[in-house]
C-alpha positions in Angstrom: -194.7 70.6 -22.9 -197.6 73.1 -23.9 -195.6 76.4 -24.0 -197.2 79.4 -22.0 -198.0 82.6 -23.6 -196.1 85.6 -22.0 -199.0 87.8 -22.4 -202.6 86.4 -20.9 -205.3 88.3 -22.4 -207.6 90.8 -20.1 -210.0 87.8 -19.5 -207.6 86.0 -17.2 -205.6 89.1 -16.1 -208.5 91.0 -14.0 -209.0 88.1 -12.1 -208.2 90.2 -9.4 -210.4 92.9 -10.4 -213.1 92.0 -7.4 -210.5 91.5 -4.4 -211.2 95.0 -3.0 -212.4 95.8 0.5 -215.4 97.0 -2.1 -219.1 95.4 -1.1 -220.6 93.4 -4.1 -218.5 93.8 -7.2 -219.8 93.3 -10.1 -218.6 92.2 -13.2 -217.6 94.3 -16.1 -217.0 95.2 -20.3 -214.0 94.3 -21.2 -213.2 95.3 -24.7 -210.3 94.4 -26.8 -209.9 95.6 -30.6 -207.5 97.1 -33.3 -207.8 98.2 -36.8 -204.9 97.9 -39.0 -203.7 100.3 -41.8 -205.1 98.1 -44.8 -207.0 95.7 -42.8 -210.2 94.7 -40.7 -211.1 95.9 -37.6 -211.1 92.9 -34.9 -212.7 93.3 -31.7 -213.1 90.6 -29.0 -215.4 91.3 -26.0 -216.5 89.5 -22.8 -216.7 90.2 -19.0 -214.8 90.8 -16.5 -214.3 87.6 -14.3 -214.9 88.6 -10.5 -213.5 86.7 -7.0 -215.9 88.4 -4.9 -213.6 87.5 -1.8 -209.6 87.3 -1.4 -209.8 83.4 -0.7 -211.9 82.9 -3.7 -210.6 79.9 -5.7 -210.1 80.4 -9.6 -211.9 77.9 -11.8 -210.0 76.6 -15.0 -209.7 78.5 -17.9 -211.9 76.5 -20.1 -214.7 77.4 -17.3 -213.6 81.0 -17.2 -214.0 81.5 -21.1 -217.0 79.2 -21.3 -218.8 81.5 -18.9 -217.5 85.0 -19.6 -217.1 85.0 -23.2 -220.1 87.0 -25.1 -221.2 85.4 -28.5 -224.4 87.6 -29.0 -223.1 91.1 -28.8 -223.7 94.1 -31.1 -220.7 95.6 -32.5 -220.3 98.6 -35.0 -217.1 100.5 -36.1 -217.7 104.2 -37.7 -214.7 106.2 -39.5 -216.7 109.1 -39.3 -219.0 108.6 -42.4 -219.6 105.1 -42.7 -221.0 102.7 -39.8 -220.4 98.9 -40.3 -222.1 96.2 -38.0 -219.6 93.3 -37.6 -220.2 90.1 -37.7 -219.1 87.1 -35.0 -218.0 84.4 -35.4 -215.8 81.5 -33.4 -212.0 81.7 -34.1 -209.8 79.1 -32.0 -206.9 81.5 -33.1 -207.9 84.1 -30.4 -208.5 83.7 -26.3 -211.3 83.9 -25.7 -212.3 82.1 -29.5 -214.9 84.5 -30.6 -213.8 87.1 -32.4 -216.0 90.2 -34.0 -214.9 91.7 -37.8 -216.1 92.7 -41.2 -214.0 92.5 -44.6 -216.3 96.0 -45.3 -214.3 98.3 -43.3 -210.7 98.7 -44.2 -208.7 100.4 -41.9 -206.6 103.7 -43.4 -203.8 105.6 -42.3 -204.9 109.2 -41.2 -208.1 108.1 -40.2 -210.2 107.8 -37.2 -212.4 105.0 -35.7 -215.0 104.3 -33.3 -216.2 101.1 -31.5 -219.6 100.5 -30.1 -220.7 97.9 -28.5 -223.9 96.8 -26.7 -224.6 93.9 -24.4 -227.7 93.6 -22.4 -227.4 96.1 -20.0 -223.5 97.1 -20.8 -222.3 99.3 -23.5 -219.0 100.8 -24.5 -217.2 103.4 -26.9 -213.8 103.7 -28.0 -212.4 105.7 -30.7 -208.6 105.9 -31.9 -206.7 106.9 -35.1 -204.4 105.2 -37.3 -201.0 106.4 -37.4 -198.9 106.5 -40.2 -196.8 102.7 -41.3 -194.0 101.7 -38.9 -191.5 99.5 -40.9 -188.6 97.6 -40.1 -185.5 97.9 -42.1 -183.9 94.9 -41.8 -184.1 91.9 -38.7 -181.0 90.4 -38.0 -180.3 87.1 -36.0 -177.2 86.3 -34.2 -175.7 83.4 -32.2 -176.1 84.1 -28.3 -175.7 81.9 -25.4 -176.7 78.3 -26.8 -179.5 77.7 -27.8 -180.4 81.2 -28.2 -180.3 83.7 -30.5 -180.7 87.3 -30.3 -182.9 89.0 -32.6 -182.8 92.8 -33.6 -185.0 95.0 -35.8 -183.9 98.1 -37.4 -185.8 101.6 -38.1 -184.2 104.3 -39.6 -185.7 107.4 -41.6 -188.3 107.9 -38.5 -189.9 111.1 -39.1 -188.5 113.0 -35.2 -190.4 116.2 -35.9 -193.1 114.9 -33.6 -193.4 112.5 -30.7 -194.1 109.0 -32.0 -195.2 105.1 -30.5 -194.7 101.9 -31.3 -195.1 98.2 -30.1 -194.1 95.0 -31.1 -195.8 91.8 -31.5 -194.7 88.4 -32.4 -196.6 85.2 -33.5 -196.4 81.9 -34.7 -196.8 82.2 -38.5 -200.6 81.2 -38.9 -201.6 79.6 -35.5 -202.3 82.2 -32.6 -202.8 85.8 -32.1 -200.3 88.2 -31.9 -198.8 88.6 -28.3 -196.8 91.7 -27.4 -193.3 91.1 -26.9 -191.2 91.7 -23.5 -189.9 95.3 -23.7 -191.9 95.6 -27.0 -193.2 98.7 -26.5 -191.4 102.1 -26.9 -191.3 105.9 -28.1 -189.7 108.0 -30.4 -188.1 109.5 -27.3 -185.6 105.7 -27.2 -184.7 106.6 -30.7 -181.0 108.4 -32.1 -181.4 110.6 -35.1 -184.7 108.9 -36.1 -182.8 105.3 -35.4 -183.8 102.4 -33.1 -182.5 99.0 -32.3 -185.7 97.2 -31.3 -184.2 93.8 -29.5 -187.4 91.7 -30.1 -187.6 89.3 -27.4 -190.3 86.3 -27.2 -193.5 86.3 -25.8 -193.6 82.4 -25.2 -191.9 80.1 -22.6 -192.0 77.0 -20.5 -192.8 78.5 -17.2 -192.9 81.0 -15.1 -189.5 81.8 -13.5 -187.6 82.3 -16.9 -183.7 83.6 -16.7 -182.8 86.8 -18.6 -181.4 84.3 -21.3 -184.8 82.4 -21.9 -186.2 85.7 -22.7 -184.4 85.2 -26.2 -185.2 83.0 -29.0 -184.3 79.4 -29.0 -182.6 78.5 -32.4 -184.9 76.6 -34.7 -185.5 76.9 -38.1 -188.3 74.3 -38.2 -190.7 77.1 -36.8 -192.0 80.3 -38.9 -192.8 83.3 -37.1 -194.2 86.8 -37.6 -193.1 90.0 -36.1 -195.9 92.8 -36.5 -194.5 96.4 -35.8 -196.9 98.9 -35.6 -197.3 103.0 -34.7 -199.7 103.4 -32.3 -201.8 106.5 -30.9 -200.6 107.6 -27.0 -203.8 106.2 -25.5 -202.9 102.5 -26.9 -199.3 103.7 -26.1 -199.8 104.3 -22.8 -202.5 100.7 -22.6 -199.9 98.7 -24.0 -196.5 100.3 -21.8 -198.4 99.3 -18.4 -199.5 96.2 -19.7 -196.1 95.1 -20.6 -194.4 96.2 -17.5 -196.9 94.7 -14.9 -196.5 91.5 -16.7 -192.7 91.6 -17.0 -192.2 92.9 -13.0 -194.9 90.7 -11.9 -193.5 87.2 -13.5 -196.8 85.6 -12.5 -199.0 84.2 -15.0 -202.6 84.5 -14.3 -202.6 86.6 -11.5 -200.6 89.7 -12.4 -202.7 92.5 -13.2 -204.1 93.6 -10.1 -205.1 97.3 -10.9 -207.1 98.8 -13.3 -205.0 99.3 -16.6 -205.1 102.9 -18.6 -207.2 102.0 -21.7 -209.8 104.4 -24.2 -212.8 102.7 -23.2 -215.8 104.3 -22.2 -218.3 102.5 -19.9 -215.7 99.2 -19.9 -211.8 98.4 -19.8 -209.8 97.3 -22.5 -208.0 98.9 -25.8 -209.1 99.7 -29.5 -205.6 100.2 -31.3 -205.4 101.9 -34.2 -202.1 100.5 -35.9 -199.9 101.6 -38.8 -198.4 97.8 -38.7 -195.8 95.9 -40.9 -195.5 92.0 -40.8 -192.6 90.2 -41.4 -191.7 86.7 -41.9 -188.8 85.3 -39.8 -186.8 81.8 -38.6 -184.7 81.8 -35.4 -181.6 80.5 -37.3 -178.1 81.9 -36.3 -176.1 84.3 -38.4 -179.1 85.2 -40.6 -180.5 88.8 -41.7 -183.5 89.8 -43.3 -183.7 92.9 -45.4 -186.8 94.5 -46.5 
């Protein structure tokens, strides 16, 4: 069985977005993006899908992609002193699969970014900052209810003297983007004396109507994945906190996001994260820890 991603990127998820009482909606920017500290910027844009009425049926998602996705755009990213144009490309690794970078901007911590895009008659701004690394001190995997496990990150030595973000993302080691895990997304505010256990839960399953225990790891050690940790800025904080929480009180694939998300972009919707990340190797086998 094809396994469902947890998260559905803002293509599919403001299929709602034009079932308002709200005469001829029109369709809109959507804008997704994130800089890394030491890598590329990434930026993935296309338009909004609209059901102008409530009994509207949706079309597949092939369809949906096929017509919203924009391969022609102009995208730039600026750290202040230096523009850079990216280039497009197709990339099967990202929904939709065209994806929007350049190897000449490197993201740094400390640093501030802008995204601007153009489409025909759309255009849209971001801008967000790169925070400083988040890092994990050690993952550790234990048996749970079979065939389960539970896995935990630590963080210690977090810096409390200021208010801080992070979020969570988890992917199959080389094939698919990086979806934000269930509960994945906290502040320093959940943390002890600069401590957090982060319980990293998966973004992947079977179907829809999951029990609390399928929200765990199955046991395997025949698949590699990748947990990404990253310090966000409050805008993405606050982007990625909604977006995680409609999703998870919702349980409905597809059709869950039904209102307009908080987001930093100007003249669209969307995110551009600026992310102090680390990236970790893991397998789900029992009684195992990782120390970094």
């Amino acid at each position: 069985m094809k396994r469902l991603f947890f998260i559905i990127p803002l293509l599919v998820l403001i299929l709602l977005s034009g079932c308002t009482p709200e005469p001829t909606p029109t369709s809109s920017l959507i804008l997704e993006g994130w800089i890394d500290a030491g890598g590329h910027p990434v930026v993935l844009i296309h338009k909004s899908y609209v059901l102008e009425n409530a009994g509207d049926s949706v079309q597949t998602l092939e369809d949906v992609v096929e017509d919203q996705l924009i391969p022609f755009g102009w995208v730039a990213v600026s750290d202040g002193k230096e523009e850079v144009v990216l280039t497009g490309k197709l990339d099967t690794m990202y929904l939709p699969p065209y994806t929007y970078s350049s190897i000449y901007m490197t993201g740094q911590t400390g640093k501030t970014y802008t995204v601007h895009v153009k489409y025909r008659e759309m255009e849209a701004t971001a801008t967000t900052t790169i925070p400083p690394v988040a890092t994990f001190d050690s993952l550790c995997i234990r048996s749970f209810t079979p065939p389960f496990v539970q896995i935990t990150g630590y963080m210690s030595h977090v810096d409390m003297s200021e208010e801080s973000y992070y979020a969570v993302f988890v992917r199959e080691y080389g094939k698919a983007q990086y979806q934000v895990c269930p509960y994945g997304v906290f502040s320093s505010q959940d943390m002890q004396a600069g401590k957090m256990e982060v319980n990293i839960y998966t973004p992947y399953r079977e179907r829809n109507d999951v029990t609390e225990a399928e929200m765990y790891f199955a046991a395997n050690d025949s698949i590699e994945y990748q947990v990404k940790i990253a310090r966000i800025d409050y805008p993405s904080y606050q982007f990625w906190k909604a977006y995680n929480e409609q999703i998870i009180t919702r349980g409905i694939l597809f059709v869950t996001v039904y209102k307009n998300l908080p987001g930093n972009i100007s003249g669209g919707t969307g995110y551009f994260s600026g992310m102090g990340s680390s990236i970790y190797r893991f397998r789900a086998v029992p009684d195992t820890t990782y120390v970094f």
